[in-house]
C-alpha positions, 0 to 999 in steps of 0.5 A: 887531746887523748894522752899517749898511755890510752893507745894499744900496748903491743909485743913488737919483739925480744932480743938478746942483742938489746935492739930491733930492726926497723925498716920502712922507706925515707921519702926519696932514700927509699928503703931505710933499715933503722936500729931500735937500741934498748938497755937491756935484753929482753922482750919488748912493748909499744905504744901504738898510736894512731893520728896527730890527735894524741899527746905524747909526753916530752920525756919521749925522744923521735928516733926516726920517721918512715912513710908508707910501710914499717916493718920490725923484726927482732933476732928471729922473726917479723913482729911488726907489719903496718902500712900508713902515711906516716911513722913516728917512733919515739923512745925514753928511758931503758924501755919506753917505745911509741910507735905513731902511726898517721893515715 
């Protein structure tokens, strides 16, 4: 099993207000938008994740799961748009992010 720290690292946003919106769809609830909450301002990062295949360590805590689609915008733009089966996002400490995504 690969750990989480050899996935991608990608830019998924910055913002002045210390969160991003998630928005992606809920099983039946449909569209859902999330709040990302971060520490801090500031530009932020993820692990992205693709499968089941892969550790994540247990000081990461899942947030929220979306199917199908995930978007996220920070104060000014679209930063991040994929399509999956599943999304898990996992956060830890004042920046630590793992977006997983399951096909």
């Amino acid at each position: 099993m690969k750990s989480y720290k050899e996935a991608e690292k990608i830019f998924i946003g910055e913002s002045d207000i210390a969160a991003l919106v998630l928005v992606g769809c809920k099983g039946d609830k449909g569209v859902v938008p999330e709040m990302l909450h971060f520490v801090e301002d500031g530009e932020y990062s993820a692990y992205l994740v693709k499968g089941n295949d892969v550790e994540i360590g247990k000081h990461y805590e899942k947030v929220v799961t979306f199917n199908y689609w995930l978007n996220i915008y920070d104060d000014t733009k679209r930063t991040f748009s994929k399509h999956a089966k599943e999304f898990n996002i996992y956060r830890a400490g004042d920046y630590g992010c793992i977006i997983q995504m399951i096909d």
